[in-house]
N, CA, C and O of each residue as an XYZ file, in Angstrom:
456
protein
N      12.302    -22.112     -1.348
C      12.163    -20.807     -1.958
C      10.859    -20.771     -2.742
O      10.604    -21.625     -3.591
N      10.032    -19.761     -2.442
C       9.010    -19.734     -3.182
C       9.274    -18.777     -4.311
O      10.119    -17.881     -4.289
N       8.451    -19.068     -5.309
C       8.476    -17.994     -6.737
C       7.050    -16.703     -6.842
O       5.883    -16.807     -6.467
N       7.470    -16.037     -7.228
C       6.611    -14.555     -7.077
C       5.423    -14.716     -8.214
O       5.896    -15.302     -9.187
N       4.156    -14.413     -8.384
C       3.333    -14.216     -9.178
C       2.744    -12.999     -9.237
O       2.586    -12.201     -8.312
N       2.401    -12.888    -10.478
C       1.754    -10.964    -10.198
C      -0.068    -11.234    -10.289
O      -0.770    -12.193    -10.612
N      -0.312     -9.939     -9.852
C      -1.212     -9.819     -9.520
C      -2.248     -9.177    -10.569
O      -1.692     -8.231    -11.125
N      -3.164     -9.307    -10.893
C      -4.043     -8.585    -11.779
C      -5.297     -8.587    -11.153
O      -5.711     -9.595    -10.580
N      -6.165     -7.171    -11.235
C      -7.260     -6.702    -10.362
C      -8.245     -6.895    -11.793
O      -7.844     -6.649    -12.931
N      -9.628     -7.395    -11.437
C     -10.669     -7.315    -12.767
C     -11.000     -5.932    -12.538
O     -10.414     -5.070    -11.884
N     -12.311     -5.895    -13.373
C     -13.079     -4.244    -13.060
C     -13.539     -4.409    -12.248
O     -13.509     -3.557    -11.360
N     -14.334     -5.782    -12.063
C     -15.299     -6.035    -10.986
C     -14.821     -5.470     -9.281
O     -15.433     -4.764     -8.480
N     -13.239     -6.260     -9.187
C     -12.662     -5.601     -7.905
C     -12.341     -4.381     -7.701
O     -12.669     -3.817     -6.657
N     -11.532     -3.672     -8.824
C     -11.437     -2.044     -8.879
C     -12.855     -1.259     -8.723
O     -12.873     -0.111     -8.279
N     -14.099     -1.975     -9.131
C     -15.257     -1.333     -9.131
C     -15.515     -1.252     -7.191
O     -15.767     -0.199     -6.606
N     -15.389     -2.449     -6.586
C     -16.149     -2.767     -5.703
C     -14.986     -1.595     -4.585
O     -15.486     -0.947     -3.665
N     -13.396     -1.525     -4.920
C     -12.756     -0.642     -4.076
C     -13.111      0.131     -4.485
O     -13.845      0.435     -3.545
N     -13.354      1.177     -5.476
C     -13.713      2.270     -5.361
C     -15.326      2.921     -4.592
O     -15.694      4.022     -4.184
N     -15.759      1.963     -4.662
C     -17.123      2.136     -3.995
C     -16.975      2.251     -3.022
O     -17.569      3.086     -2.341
N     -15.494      0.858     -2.289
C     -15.595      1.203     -0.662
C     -14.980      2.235     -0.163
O     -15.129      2.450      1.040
N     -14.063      3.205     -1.031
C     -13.320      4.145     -0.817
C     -14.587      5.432     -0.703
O     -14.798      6.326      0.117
N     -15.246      5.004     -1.939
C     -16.117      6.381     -1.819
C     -16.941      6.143     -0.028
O     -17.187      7.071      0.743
N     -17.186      4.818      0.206
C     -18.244      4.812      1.503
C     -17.564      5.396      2.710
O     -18.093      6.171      3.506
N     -15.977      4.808      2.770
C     -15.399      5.215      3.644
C     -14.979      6.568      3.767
O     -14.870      7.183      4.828
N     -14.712      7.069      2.433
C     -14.125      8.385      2.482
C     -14.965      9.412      3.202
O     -14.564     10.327      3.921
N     -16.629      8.983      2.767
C     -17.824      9.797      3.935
C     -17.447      9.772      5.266
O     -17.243     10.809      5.897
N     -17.334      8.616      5.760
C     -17.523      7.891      7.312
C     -16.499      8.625      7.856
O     -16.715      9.360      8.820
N     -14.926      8.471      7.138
C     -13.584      8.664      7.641
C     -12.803     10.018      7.233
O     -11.969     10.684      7.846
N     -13.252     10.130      6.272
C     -12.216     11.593      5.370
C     -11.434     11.011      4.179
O     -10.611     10.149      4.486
N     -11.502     11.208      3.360
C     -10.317     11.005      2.364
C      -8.704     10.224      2.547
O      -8.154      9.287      1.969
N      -8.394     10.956      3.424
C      -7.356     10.284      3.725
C      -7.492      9.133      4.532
O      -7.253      8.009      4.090
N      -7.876      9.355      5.729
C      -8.038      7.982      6.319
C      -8.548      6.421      5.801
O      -8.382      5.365      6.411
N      -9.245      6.634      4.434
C     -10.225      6.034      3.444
C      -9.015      4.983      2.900
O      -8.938      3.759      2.798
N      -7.909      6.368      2.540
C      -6.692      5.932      1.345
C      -5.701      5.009      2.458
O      -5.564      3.862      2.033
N      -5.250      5.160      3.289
C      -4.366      4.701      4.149
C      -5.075      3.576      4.810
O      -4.386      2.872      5.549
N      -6.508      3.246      4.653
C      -6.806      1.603      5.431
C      -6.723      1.226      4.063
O      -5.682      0.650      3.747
N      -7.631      1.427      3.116
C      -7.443      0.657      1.702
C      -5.698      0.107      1.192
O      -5.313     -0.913      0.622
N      -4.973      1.309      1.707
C      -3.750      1.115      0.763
C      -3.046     -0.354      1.790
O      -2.437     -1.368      1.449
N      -3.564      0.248      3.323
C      -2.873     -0.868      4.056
C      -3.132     -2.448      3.981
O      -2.485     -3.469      4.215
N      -4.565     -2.079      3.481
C      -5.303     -3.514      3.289
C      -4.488     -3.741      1.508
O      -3.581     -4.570      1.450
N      -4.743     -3.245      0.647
C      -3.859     -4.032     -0.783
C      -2.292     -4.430     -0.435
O      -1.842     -5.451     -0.954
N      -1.401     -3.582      0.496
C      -0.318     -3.761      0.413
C      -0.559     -5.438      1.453
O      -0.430     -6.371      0.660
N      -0.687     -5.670      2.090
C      -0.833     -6.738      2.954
C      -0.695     -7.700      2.028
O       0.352     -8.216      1.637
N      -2.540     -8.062      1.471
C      -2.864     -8.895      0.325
C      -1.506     -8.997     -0.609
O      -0.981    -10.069     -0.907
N      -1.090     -7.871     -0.967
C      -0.012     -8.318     -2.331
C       0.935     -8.734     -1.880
O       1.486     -9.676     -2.450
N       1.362     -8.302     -0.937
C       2.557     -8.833      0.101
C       2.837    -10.164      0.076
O       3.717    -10.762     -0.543
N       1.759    -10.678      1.021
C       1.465    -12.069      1.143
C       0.949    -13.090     -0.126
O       1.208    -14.273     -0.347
N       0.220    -12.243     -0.760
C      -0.334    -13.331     -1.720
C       0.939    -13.723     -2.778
O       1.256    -14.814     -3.253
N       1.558    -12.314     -2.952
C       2.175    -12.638     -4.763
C       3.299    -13.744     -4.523
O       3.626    -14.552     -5.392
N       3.974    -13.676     -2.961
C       4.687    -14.878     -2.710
C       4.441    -16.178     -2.084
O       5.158    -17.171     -2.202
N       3.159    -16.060     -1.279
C       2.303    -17.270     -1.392
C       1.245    -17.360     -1.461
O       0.462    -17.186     -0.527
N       0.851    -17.777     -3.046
C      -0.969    -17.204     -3.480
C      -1.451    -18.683     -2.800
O      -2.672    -18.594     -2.665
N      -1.154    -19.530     -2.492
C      -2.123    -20.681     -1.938
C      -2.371    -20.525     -0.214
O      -2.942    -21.318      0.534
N      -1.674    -19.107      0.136
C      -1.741    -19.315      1.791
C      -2.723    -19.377      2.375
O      -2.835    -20.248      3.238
N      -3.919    -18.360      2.078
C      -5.135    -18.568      2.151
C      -6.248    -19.417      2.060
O      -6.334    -19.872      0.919
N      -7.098    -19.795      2.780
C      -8.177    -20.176      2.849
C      -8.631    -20.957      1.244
O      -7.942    -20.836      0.231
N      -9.357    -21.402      1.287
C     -10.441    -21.814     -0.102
C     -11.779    -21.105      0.479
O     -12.121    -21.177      1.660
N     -12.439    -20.451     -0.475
C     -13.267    -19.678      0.320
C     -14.924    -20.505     -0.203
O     -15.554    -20.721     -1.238
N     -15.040    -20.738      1.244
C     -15.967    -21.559      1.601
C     -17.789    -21.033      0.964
O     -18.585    -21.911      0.631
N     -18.070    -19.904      0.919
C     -18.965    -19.458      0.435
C     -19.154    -19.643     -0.738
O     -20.333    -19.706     -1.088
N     -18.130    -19.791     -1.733
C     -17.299    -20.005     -3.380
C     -17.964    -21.343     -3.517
O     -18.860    -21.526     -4.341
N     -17.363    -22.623     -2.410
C     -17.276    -24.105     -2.941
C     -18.690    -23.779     -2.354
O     -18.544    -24.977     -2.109
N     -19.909    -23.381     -1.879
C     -21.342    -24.006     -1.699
C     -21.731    -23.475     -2.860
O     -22.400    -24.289     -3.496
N     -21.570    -22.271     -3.501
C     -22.481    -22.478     -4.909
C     -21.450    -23.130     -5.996
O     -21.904    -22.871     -7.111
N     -20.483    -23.725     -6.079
C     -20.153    -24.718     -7.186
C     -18.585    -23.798     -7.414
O     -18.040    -23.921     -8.510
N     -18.072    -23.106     -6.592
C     -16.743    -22.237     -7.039
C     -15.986    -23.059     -6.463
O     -16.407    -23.109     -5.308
N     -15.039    -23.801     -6.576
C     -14.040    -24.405     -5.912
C     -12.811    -23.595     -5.722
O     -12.147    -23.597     -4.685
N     -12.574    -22.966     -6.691
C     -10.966    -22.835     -7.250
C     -10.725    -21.502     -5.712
O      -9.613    -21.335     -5.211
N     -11.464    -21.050     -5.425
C     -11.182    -19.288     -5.159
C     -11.113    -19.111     -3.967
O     -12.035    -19.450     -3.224
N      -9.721    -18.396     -3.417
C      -9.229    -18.066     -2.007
C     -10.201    -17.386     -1.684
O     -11.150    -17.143     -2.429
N     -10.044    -16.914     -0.272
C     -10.673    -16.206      0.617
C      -8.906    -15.394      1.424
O      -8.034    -15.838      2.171
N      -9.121    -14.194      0.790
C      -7.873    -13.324      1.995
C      -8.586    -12.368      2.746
O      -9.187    -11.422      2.238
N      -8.516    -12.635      4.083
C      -9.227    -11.917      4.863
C      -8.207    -11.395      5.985
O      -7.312    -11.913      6.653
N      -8.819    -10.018      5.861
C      -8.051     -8.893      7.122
C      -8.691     -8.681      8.482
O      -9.379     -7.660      8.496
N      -8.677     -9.062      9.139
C     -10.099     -9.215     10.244
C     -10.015     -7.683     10.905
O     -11.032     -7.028     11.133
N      -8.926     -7.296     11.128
C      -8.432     -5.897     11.516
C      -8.972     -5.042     11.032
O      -9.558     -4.113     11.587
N      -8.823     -5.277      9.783
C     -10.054     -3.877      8.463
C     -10.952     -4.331      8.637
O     -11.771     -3.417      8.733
N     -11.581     -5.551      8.803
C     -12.778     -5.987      8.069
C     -12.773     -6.054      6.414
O     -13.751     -5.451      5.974
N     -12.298     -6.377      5.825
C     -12.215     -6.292      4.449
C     -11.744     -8.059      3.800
O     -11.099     -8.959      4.337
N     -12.270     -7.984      2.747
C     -11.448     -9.629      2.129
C     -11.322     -9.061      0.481
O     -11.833     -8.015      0.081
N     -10.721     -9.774     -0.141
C     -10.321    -10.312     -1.260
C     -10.973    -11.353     -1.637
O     -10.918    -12.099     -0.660
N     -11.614    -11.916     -2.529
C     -11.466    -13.265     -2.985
C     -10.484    -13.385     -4.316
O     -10.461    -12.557     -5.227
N      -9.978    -14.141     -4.268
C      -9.043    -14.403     -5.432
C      -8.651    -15.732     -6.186
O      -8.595    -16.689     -5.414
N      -8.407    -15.987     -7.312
C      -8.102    -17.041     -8.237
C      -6.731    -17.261     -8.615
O      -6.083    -16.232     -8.803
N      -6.060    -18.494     -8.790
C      -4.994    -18.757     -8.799
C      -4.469    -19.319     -9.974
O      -4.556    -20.547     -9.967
N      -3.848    -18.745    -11.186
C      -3.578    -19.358    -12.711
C      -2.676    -20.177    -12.290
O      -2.220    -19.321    -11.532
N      -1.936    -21.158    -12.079
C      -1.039    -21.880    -12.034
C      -0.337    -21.769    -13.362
O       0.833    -21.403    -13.252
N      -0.596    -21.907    -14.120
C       0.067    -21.798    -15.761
C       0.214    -20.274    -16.231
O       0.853    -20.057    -17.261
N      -0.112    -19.659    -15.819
C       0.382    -18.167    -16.166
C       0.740    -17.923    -15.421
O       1.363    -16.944    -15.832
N       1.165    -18.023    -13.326
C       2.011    -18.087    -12.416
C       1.155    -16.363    -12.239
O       1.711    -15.265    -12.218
N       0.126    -16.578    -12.168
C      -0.779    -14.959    -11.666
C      -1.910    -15.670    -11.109
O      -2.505    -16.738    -11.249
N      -1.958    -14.302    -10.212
C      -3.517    -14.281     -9.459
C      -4.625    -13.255     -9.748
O      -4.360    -12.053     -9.759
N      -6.031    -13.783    -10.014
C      -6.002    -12.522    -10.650
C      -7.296    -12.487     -9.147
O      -7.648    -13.483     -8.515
N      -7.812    -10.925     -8.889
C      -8.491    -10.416     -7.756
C     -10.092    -10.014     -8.194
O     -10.230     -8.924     -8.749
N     -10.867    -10.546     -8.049
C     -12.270    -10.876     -8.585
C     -13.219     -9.930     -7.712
O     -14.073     -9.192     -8.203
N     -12.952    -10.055     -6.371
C     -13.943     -9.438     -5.547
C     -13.318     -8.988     -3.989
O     -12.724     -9.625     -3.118
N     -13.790     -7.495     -4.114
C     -13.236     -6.797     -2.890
C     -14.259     -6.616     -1.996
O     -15.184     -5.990     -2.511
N     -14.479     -6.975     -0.667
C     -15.846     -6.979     -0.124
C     -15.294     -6.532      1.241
O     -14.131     -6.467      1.640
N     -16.636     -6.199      1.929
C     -15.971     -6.093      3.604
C     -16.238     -7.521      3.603
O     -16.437     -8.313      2.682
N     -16.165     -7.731      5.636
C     -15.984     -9.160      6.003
C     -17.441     -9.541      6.363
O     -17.717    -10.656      6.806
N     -18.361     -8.571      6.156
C     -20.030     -8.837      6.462
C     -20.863     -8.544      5.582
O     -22.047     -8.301      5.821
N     -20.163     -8.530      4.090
C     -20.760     -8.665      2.869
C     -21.166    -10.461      2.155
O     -20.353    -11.385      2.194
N     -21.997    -10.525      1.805
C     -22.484    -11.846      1.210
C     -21.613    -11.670     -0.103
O     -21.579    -10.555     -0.625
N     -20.798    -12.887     -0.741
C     -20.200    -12.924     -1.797
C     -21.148    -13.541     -2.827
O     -20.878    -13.349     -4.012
N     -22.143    -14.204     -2.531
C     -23.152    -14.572     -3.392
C     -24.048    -13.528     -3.615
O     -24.475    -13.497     -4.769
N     -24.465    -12.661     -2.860
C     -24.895    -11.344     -3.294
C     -24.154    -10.260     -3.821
O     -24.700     -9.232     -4.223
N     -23.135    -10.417     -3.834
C     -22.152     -9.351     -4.213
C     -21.964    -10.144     -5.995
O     -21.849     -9.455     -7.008
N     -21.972    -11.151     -5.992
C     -21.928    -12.006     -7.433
C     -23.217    -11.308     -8.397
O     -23.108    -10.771     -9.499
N     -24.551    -11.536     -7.508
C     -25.553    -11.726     -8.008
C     -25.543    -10.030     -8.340
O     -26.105     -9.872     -9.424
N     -25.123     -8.810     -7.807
C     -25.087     -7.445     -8.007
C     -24.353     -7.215     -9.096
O     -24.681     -6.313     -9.866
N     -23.369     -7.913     -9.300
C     -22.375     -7.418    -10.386
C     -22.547     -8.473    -11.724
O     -22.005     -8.244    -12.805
N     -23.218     -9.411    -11.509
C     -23.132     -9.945    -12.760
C     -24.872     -9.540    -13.640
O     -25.028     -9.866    -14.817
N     -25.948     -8.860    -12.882
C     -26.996     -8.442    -12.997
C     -26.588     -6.813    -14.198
O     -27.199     -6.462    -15.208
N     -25.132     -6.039    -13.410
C     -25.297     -4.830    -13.810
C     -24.878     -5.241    -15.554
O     -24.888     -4.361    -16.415
């Protein structure tokens, strides 16, 4: 039996979905925007809050010195998560929302600049 952990989003990730909502909402319409996004968080929470270690170690993370931080990737959306795992507070918290052909070291270097 596994045990449930909750989930907590930074600004950084709420920042980076809303951006992709605004990109998509151009491309797709509003709605269509809301219904891949919502399909892509429900997945992630799905899976993660009952097994946050299922995922990957995300490999882009451990070359600049990040060890700790998943990689959840939707290949279907194109979209990932990276995420961190508290073991002692039994939460994950969600750092960075990217597509799957976004650089996470550039996406670091954008948000920790602003």
């Amino acid at each position: 039996m596994t045990s449930t952990v909750s989930i907590e989003y930074t600004d950084t990730f709420r920042k980076q979905l809303y951006n992709r909502f605004q990109y998509l909402a151009r491309q797709l319409g509003e709605k269509a925007a809301h219904e891949l996004l919502t399909g892509f968080l429900d997945s992630f929470e799905n899976r993660i809050a009952s097994h946050p270690k299922s995922s990957p170690l995300c490999l882009e993370a451990t070359d600049i010195g990040l060890e700790s931080y998943h990689d959840f990737i939707d290949s279907k959306r194109q979209l990932r998560a990276v995420y961190r795992i508290a073991d002692a507070d039994k939460k994950v918290y969600g750092l960075l929302f990217l597509s799957t052909r976004q650089s996470i070291r550039e996406a670091l270097i954008q948000y920790c600049l602003q």
